[in-house]
Structure formats: C-alpha cells, structure tokens
C-alpha positions in Angstrom: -28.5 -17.5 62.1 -31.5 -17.1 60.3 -33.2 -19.4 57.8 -32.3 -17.4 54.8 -28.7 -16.5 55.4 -28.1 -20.1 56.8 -29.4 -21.3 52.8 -27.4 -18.8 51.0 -24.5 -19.8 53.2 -25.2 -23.3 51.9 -23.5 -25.2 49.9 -25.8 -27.7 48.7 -28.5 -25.2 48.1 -31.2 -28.2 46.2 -31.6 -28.7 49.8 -33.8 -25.8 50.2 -35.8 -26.6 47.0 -39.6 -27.1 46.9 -39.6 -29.7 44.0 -43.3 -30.4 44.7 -44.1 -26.7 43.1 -41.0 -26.9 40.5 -41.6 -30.8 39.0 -45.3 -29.5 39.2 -44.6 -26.5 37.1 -42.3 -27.6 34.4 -44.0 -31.1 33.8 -47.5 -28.3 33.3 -44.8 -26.6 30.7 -44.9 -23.8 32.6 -41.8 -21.4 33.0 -41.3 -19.1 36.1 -42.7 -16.1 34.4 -45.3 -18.1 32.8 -47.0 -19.5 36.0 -46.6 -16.6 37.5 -48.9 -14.9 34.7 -50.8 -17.8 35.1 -51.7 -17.0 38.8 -51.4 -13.1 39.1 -48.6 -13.7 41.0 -44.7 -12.2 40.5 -42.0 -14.1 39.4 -40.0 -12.8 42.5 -42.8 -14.8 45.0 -42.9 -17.8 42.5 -39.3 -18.3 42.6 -39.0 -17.9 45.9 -41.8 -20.3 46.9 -39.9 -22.7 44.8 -36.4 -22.3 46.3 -38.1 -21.7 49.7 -36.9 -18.4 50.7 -40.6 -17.5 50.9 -41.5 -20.6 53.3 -45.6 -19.0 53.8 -47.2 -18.0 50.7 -50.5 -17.3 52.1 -53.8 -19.0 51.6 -54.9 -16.9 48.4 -51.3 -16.8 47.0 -51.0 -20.2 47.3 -54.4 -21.1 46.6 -53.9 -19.4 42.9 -51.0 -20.9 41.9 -52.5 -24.4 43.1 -55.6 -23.3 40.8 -53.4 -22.4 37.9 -51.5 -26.2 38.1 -54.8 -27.9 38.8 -53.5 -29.4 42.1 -54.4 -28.9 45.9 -52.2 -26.7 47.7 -50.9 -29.6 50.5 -49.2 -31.2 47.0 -47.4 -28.7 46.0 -46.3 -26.8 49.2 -45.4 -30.0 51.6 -42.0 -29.0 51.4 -42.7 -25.2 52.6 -44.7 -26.9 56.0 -42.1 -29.5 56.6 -39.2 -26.5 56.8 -41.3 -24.5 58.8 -41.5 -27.5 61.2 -38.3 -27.8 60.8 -37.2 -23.9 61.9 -39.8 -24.0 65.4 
C-alpha cells in the first residue's frame, strides 16, 4: 500500500501533519493562500507539504516558502525527512 492511500485510509489523519510548516505559518498570520502568494507557490503544493502528501518539496520550492516565514528549511520540513525515513 502506498504512502498516500495508507493516510487517507487513516483514521487519525494529524498523524500525517507537518506542524513544523503549519504552527510556522499561522503563528506568521499567514493563511494557505496567503503563504502560498507569499512564496510563488500554489495552494495545492502548500497544503500538501503541510499534510504531507507532498513528502519532497524540492530545494527551490522549499527554499521559498522557508524565505517567505524567515526560517531555515530543516525547521520547517523535519517532519517531511523523518516520513521519508520512515517509508525506505
């Protein structure tokens, strides 16, 4: 079973949340839409980042949305390594 139909077949789906990104976003005041305006990003790759459907953003996707929180990317997207450690 893969990663993404093992979440949705979840039933504790906070599980699968990056709250590194998300606490990081709305303690900025920042909604979905808004930080992914802030980066150039979609809301589609933001929100799945944050409920890690998209485990591997990418060094300029993630470097953006870093830029745009003022953090470093390792803060915000430990969760995203630890599950792909998690799936080899």
């Amino acid at each position: 079973m893969g990663i993404l139909t093992a979440r949705m077949n979840s039933k504790r789906q906070d599980d699968y949340y990056n709250f590194n990104l998300r606490n990081t976003r709305i303690s900025a005041g920042y909604t979905v839409s808004q930080l992914a305006e802030k980066a150039g990003e979609s809301y589609l790759t933001i929100s799945s980042l944050e409920r890690l459907r998209l485990l591997s953003p990418g060094q300029i996707i993630a470097g953006k949305i870093a830029e745009a929180l003022g953090k470093e990317v390792v803060e915000l997207f430990q969760d995203n390594l630890r599950e792909i450690a998690r799936e080899v």
